[in-house]
Residue, then its C-alpha position, 0 to 999 in steps of 0.5 A: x505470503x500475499x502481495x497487494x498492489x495498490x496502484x493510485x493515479x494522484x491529481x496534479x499538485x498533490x503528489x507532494x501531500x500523497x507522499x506526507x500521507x503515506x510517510x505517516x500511515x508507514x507506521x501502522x503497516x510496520x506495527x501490524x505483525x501481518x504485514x511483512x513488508x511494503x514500497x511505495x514507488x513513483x512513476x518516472x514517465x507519468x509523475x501522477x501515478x504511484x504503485x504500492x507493494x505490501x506484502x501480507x503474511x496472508x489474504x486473511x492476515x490483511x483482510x481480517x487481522x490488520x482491518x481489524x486492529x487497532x492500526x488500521x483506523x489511523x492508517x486509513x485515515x490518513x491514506x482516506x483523501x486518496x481512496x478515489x484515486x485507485x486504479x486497482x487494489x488487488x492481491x497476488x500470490x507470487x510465482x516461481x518466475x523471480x530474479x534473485x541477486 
C-alpha cells in the first residue's frame, strides 16, 4: 500500500464549492479497485487548507491503473478548478510508528 496526501490551500469563499467537488469525484475513487481508501479532512486553525488522504493498492496502482481508467477523467474533471492550489502531492509508504485502538 501507498498513501498520497494531497494538501490544498483553497481561496476564501470557495471552501464550500471545493467540498460539492470532491463529495462528487468520491465515487471514482471508490469505483477504482485501486484505491483502497481515501479522507478528506478541514483544517480547524487555518479554515483554507484542507488534506486529502488516499490510500492506493501501489505507486503503480495510482500512477498507471486509476490515471488510466475510465474513472479517472470524470473525477479530475470535477477536482481540475482546485489543481492550482496544491501545496504538495506526494506518495508515502507507511512506517511501523502507529497507533492502533
Amino acid at each position: 500500500m501507498v498513501i498520497e496526501i494531497i494538501r490544498y490551500n483553497i481561496p476564501a469563499g470557495q471552501e464550500s464549492a471545493f467540498e460539492s467537488a470532491y463529495e462528487q469525484a468520491q465515487q471514482y475513487l471508490a469505483e477504482s479497485p485501486n484505491c483502497l481508501g481515501y479522507q478528506l479532512a478541514h483544517c480547524v486553525e487555518e479554515p483554507n487548507r484542507y488534506i486529502l488522504r488516499i490510500d492506493w493498492d501501489s505507486i503503480e496502482g495510482h500512477m498507471q491503473g486509476f490515471r488510466n481508467s475510465s474513472y479517472f477523467p470524470k473525477f479530475f474533471q470535477l477536482v481540475s478548478p482546485y489543481i492550482k492550489s496544491v501545496d504538495e502531492m506526494q506518495h508515502y509508504k507507511q512506517t511501523p510508528i502507529v497507533l492502533k485502538k
